[in-house]
C-alpha positions in Angstrom: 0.0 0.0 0.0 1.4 3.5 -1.3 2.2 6.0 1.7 0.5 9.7 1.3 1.8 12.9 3.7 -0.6 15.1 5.6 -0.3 18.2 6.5 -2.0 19.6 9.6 -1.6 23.2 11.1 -2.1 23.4 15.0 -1.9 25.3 17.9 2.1 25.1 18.8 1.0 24.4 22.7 -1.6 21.9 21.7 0.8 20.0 19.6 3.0 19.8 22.7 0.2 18.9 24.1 -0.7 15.8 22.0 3.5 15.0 21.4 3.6 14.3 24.8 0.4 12.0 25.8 0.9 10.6 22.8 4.5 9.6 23.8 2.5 8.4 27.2 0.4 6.3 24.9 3.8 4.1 23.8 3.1 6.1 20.0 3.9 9.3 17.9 1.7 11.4 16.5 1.9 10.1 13.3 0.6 7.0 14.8 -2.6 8.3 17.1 -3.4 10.4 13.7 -3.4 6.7 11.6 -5.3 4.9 15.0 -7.8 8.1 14.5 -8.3 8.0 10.8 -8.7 3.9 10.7 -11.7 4.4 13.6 -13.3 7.1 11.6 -13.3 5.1 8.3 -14.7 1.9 10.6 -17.5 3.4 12.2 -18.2 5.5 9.4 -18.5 8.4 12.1 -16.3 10.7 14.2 -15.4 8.3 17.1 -16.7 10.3 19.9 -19.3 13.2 20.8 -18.8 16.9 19.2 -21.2 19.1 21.0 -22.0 22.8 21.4 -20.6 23.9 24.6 -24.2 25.8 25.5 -27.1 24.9 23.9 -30.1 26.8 23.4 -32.5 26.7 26.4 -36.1 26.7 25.5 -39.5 26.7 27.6 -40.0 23.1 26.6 -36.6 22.1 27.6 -36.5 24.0 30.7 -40.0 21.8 31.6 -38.4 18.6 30.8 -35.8 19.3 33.0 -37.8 19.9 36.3 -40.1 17.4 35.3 -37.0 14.7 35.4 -35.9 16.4 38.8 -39.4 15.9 40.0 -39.6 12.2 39.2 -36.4 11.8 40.4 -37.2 13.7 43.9 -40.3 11.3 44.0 -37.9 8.1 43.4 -35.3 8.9 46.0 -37.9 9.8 48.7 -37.5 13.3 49.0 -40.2 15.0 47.0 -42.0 16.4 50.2 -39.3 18.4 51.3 -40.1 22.3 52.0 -39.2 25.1 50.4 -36.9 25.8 53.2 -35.4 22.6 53.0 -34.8 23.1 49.4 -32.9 26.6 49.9 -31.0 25.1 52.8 -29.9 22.2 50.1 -29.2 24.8 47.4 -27.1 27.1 50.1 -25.1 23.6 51.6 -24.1 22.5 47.6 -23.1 26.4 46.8 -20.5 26.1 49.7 -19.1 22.6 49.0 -18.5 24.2 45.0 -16.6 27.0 46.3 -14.6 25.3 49.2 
């Protein structure tokens, strides 16, 4: 089988980056590119998830959301709690975020 060169331009510190896990890995980068390429081609898809980082919230959404909170609440025992219970969960998981 004939070899072909390709070309890519990256970010200099991402290709540092990438050099050096892929040197973790026991490969180059020559090699992960190849290992990439050959999965794409198999699965006839990008191997993993590309995703917006944000995506649009709409009124519908936003109701599917509580509603799985609700049936969750109501599966783990705790949808009777108070609204003061509530805010003194909210305030408790705040702190532990910014400790």
């Amino acid at each position: 089988m004939g070899q072909a060169t390709f070309s890519v331009r990256m970010d200099e510190s991402l290709k540092k980056q990438f050099d050096g896990l892929c040197q973790e890995f026991g490969m180059n980068a020559t090699t992960a590119i190849n290992v990439f390429a050959r999965a794409v081609v198999r699965q006839r898809k990008i191997p993993f998830e590309i995703a917006s980082p944000s995506a649009e919230i709409t009124r519908e959404g936003a109701m599917q959301a509580f509603m799985d909170l609700r049936n969750q609440a109501k599966a783990n025992g705790v949808s009777d709690m108070s609204l003061e219970e509530i805010n003194k969960e909210i305030s408790l998981a705040r702190k532990e975020a910014n400790s």
